[in-house]
C-alpha positions in Angstrom: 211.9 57.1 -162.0 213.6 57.5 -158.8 211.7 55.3 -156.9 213.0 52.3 -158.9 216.4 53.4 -157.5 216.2 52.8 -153.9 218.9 50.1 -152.9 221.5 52.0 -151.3 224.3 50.8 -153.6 222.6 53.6 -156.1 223.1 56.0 -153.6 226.9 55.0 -153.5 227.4 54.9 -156.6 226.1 58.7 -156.8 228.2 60.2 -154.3 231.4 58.5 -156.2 230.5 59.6 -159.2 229.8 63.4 -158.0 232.8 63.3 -156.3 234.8 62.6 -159.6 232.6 64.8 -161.8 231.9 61.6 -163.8 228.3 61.7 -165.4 227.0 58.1 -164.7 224.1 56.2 -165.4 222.4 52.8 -165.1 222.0 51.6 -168.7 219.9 48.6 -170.2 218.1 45.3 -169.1 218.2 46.7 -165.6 215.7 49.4 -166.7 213.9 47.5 -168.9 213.1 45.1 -166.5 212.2 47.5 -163.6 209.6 49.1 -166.1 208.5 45.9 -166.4 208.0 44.9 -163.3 210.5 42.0 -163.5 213.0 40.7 -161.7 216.5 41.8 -162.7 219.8 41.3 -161.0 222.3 42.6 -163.8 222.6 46.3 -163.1 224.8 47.7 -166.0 227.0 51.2 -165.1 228.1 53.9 -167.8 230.1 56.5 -167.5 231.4 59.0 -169.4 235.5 58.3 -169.2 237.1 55.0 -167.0 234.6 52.5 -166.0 237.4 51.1 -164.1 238.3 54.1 -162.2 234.8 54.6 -160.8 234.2 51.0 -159.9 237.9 51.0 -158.0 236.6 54.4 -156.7 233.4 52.7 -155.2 235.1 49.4 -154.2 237.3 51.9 -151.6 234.1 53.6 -150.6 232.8 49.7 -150.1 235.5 48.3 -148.2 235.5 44.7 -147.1 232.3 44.4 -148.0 233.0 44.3 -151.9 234.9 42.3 -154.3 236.2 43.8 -157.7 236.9 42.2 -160.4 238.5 44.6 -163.8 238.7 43.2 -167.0 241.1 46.1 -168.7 241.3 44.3 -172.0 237.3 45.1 -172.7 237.4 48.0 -170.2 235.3 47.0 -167.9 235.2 46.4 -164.3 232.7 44.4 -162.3 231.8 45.0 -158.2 230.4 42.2 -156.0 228.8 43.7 -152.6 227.1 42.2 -150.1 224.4 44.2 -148.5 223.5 41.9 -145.2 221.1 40.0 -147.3 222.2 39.3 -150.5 225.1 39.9 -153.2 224.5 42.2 -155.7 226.5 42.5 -159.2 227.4 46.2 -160.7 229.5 45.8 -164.5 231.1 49.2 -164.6 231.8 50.5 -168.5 232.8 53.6 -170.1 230.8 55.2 -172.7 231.9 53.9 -175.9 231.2 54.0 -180.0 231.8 51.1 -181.7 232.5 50.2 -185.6 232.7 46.7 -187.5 234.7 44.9 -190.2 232.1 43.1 -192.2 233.5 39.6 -191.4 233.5 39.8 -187.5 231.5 40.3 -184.9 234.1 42.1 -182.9 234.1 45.6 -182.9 236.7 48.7 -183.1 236.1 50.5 -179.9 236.4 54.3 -178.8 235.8 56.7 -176.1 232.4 58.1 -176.4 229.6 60.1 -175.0 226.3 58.5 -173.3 224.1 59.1 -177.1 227.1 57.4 -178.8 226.6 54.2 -176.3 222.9 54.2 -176.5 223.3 54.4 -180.5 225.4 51.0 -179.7 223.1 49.2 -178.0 220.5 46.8 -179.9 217.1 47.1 -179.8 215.1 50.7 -177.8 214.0 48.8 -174.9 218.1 48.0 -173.8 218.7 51.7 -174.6 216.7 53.0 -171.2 219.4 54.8 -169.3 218.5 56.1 -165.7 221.2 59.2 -164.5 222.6 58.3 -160.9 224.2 61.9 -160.7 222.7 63.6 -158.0 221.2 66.6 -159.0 220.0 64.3 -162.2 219.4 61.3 -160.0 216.3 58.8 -161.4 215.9 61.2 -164.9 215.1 59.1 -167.6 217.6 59.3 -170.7 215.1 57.4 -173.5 216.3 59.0 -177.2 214.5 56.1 -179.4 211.2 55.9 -177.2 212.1 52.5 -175.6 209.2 53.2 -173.4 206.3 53.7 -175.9 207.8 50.6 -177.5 207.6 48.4 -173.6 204.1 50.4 -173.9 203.7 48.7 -177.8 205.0 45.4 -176.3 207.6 46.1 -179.7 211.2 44.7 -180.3 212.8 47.8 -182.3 216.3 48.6 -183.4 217.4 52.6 -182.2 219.7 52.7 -185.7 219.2 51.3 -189.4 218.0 47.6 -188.6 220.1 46.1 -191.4 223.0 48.1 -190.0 222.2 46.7 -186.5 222.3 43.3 -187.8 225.2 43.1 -190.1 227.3 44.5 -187.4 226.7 42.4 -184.9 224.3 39.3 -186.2 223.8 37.6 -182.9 221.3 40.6 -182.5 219.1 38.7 -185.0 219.0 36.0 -182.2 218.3 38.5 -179.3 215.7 40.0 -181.3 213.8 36.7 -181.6 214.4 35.5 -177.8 213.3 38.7 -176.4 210.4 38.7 -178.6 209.6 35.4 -177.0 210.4 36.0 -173.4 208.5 38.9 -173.1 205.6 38.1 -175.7 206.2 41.2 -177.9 206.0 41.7 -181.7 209.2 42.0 -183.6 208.8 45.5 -185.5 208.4 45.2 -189.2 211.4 47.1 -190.2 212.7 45.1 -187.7 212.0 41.4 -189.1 212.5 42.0 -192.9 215.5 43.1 -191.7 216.6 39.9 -190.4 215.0 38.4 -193.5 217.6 40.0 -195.3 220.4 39.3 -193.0 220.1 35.7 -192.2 222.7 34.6 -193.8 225.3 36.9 -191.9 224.7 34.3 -188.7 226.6 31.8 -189.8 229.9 34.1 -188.3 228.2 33.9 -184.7 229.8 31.4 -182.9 227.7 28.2 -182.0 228.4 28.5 -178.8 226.9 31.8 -178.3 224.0 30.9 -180.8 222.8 27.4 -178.6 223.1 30.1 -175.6 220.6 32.0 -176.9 218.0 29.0 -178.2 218.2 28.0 -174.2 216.7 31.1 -173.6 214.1 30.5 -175.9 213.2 27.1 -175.1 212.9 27.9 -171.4 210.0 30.7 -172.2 207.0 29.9 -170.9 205.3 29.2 -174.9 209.3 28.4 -176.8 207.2 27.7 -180.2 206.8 31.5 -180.3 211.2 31.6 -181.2 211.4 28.7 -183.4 208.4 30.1 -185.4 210.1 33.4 -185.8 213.7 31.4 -186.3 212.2 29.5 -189.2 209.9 32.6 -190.6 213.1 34.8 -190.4 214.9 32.0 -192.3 217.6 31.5 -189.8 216.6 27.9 -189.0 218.1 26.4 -191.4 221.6 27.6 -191.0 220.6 27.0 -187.1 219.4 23.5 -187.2 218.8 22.0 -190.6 217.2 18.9 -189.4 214.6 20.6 -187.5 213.7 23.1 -190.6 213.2 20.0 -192.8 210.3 19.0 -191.0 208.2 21.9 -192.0 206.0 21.1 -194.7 203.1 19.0 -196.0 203.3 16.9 -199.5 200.0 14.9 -201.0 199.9 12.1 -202.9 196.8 10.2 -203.9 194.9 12.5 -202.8 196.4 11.7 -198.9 198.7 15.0 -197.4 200.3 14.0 -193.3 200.7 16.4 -190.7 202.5 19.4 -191.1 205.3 17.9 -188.7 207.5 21.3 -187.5 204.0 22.7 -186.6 203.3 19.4 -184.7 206.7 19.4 -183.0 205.8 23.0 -181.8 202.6 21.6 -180.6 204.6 18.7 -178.4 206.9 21.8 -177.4 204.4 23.8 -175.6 202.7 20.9 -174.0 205.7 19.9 -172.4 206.3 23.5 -172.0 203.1 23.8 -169.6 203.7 20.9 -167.3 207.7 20.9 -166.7 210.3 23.9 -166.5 212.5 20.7 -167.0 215.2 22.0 -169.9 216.2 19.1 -171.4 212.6 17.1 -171.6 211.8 20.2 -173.9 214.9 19.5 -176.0 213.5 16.2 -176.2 210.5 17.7 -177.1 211.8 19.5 -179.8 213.3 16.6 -181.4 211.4 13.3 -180.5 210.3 13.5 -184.5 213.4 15.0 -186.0 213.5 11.8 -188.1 210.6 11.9 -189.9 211.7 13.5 -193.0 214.4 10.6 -193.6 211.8 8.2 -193.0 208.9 9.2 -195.3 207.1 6.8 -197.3 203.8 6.8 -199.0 202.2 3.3 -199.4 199.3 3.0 -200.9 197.0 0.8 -198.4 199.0 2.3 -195.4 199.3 6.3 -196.7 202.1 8.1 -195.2 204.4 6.1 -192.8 207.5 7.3 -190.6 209.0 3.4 -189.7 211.3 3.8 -186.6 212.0 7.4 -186.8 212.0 7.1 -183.4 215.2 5.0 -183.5 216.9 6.6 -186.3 216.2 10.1 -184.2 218.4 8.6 -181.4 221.0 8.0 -183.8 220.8 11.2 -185.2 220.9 13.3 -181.7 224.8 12.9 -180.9 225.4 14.7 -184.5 222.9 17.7 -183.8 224.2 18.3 -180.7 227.9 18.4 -181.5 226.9 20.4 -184.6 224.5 22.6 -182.5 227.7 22.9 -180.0 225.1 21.6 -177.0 226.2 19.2 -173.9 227.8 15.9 -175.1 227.0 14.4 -171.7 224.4 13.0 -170.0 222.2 15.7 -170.8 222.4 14.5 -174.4 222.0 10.5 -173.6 218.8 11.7 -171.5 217.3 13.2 -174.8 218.4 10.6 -176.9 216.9 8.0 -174.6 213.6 9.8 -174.3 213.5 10.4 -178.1 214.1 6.4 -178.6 211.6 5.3 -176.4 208.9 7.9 -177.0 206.5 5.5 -179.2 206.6 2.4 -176.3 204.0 4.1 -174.4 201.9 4.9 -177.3 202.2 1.5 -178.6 201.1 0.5 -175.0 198.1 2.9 -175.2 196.5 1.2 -177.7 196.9 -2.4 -177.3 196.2 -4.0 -173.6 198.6 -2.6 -171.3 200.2 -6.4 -170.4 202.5 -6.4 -167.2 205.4 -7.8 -169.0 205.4 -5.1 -171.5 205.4 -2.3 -169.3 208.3 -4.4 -167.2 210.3 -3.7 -170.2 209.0 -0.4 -170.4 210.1 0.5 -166.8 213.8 -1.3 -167.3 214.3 0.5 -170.7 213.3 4.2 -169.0 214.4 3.7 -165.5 214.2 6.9 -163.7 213.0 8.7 -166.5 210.0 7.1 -166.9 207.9 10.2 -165.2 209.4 12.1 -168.0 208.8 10.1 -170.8 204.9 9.7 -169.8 204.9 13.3 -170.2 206.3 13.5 -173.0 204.1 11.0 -175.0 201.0 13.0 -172.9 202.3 16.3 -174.7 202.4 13.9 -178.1 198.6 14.0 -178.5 197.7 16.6 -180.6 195.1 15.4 -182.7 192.0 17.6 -183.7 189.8 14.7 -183.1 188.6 15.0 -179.3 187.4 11.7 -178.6 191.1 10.4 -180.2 192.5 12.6 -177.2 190.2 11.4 -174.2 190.8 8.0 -175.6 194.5 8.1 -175.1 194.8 10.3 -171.9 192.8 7.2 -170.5 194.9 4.6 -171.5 197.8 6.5 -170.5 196.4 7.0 -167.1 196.0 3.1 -167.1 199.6 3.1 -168.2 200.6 5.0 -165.5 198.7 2.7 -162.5 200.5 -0.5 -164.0 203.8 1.3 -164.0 203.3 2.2 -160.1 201.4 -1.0 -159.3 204.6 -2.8 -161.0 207.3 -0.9 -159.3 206.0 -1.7 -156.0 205.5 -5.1 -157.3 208.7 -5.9 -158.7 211.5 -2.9 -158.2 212.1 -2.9 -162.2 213.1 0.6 -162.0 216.6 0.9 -162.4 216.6 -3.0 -162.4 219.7 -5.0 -161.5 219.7 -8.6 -162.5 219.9 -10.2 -158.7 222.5 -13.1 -160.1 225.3 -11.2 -162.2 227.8 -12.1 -164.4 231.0 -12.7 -161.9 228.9 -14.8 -160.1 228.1 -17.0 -163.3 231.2 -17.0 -164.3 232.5 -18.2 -161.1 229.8 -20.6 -160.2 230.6 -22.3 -163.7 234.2 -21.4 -164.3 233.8 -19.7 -167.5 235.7 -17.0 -169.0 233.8 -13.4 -170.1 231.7 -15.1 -173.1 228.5 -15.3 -175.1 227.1 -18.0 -172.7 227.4 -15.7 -169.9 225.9 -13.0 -171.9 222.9 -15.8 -172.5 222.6 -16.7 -169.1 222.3 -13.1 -168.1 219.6 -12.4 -170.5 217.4 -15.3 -169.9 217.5 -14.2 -166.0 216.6 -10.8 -167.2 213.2 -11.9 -169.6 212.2 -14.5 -166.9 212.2 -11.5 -164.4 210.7 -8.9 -167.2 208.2 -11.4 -168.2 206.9 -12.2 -164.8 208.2 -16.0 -165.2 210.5 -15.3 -161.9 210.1 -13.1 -159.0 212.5 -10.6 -159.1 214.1 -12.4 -155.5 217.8 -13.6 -156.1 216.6 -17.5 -154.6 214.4 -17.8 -157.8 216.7 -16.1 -160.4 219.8 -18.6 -159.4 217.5 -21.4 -159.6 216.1 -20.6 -163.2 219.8 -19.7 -163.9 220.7 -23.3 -163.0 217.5 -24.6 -165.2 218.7 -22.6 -168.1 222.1 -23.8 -168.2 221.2 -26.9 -168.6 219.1 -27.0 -171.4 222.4 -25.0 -172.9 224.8 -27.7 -172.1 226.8 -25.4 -169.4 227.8 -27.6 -166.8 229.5 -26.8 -163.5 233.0 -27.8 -163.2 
């Protein structure tokens, strides 16, 4: 495996470490990845003693050419170097065995030898360890077979699973995103395991939990976690609204869509034309709704009335409880969720100019985003359904860019605003100069006015007359 180890700052680290007698190795997702022929930047050190010593050891050997950084509460140390081209990262650790109190996730740490800190580590494919000791230098240390399992494309804990899991329950998480990032199976030991500990998640912080779904929803095919979250019954606890839609009830004969299955659908599609974080989120929950707004009737069957607008409402509460972004990252999901029927509703009546005016002013600059998000809304089994859509939406999208050239609604700002009414007529802040503003606004959406300032001040001066509002 020596081959794998050719940067020079390998090499350094070597001589240190023979020079203080200190067995050393490279340890975790740094091997896995090399094995795996991906990219990895995170080169994890472990050695048997003080991590910090060696790191301050090669830091010296380094000179101005490194950075360190010790964190002597966890033990750790971290070395920035700059080889000419690039900065590279080495976390410096010593070996270490660890226990746990059965109501944290924090554990009891002691000296230990290299087996006790693979025992530590979570699943056999982070438990690779390559020795940088010289004579040793590129030896493979793999005690669980983490490379038959990289061979078996298998996520598998080295110790009991249920131990692995109680201990530390975020590993349930890990378990599911690497299973999804690097399309393996979850062993079946493995995953009943989880089963069985589900519960134990709810000690993980939400911080560290929401860290881990990014992961998963920025795989290239996410539906492969939340499938597994919601098998392994750790949706729930995760993100209650989002296991409610699972399911399928039948009345009269009539069942709807399973609608979790259909969200995962949506997920993917998005998944396949934008690496775009947040549309995905959007993805995820543009039907989130649905369950709260359920009804059978009998000549309609099974409707879901404004769950589109009752989503929006319901997105600031996810995200605070899911402890994502409360910033514009959340309004830009919200938004999208909102507006995510309009360009259906457009797609199967005639695409008038007005209405996809209104469409362009309500989206703005995520209007791109939102067409492909209602694209990735088609899922239907029935083919001709799908051509007939993609078409209108194709029509949809020439009248949004013939418009936008046309009439700049993108982003729109009313050319006469409300200072200026208010000036022009003396009037305090009001409801007439809300109605004066909003009557420029339609005249302009509804293609009564140009949007040009000369023709907005004129209809401004029509309307507020037939309202009474004389100037002064």
């Amino acid at each position: 495996m020596r081959n794998h180890l050719t940067h020079p700052i390998f090499s350094l680290i070597s001589e240190v470490a023979d020079e203080m007698q200190r067995p050393c190795f490279v340890i975790g997702g740094f091997v896995r990845d090399i094995i795996l022929h991906r990219p990895s930047k995170d080169i994890d050190v472990v050695t048997l003693g003080s991590g910090i010593e060696l790191a301050e050891a090669l830091c010296r050997r380094l000179g101005s050419h490194a950075h360190l950084a010790v964190f002597r509460n966890f033990g750790t140390a971290q070395v920035k170097y700059h080889d000419g081209k690039e900065w590279i990262e080495v976390e410096f650790v010593g070996a270490r065995r660890e226990s746990y109190s059965h109501n944290s996730r924090k554990p009891i740490v002691e000296d230990g030898t290299l087996q006790d800190d693979q025992n530590r580590r979570d699943f056999t494919i982070n438990a690779l360890a390559l020795c940088l000791n010289g004579e040793r230098f590129g030896e493979l240390v793999d005690p669980f077979d983490g490379i038959g399992d990289i061979e078996r494309e298998l996520i598998r804990t080295p110790l009991d699973p249920d131990i692995t899991f109680s201990d530390d329950p975020l590993r349930m998480m890990r378990a599911i995103r690497f299973a999804t990032q690097l399309n393996f199976r979850i062993y079946p030991d493995t995953f009943d395991a989880i089963k069985r500990n589900s519960e134990r998640i709810k000690i993980i912080s939400r911080e560290r939990i929401a860290d881990e779904l990014g992961k998963i929803i920025r795989a290239d095919i996410p539906s492969r976690g939340f499938i597994l979250l919601e098998e392994s019954g750790l949706l729930p606890y995760i993100c209650p609204e989002l296991a409610a839609l699972k399911g399928v009830e039948t009345k009269d004969g009539h069942g709807h869509k399973d609608n979790f299955y259909h969200t995962l659908t949506v997920l993917d599609n998005v998944a396949l034309r934008s690496r775009n974080e947040w549309l995905r989120w959007a993805a995820l929950f543009h039907d989130i709704a649905k369950p709260r707004t359920k009804r059978y009737d009998v000549r309609l069957g099974w409707t879901f009335h404004n769950h589109n607008f009752i989503g929006a409402k319901m997105i600031p509460g996810i995200f605070r409880f899911m402890k994502l972004p409360l910033d514009e990252r959340m309004k830009y999901v919200q938004k999208l969720v909102e507006l995510h029927m309009r360009p259906i509703v457009l797609a199967e009546e005639v695409v008038t100019d007005s209405a996809v005016r209104r469409l362009l002013f309500d989206a703005g600059d995520d209007i791109d985003d939102l067409m492909c998000l209602c694209e990735a809304d088609i899922t239907s089994r029935n083919a001709e359904k799908v051509r007939r859509y993609l078409e209108n939406f194709a029509l949809v999208r020439r009248k949004l860019t013939e418009i936008e050239e046309k009439d700049r609604i993108r982003n729109f700002q009313p050319p006469v605003d409300g200072s200026e009414i208010m000036e022009y007529f003396a009037l305090p802040p009001s409801r007439e100069v809300g109605e004066l503003k909003s009557a420029i606004k339609n005249a302009i959406l509804d293609g009564i006015i140009p949007n040009e300032r000369d023709a907005a001040w004129q209809y401004m001066l029509k309307a507020a007359e037939q309202m009474g509002i004389k100037k002064p």
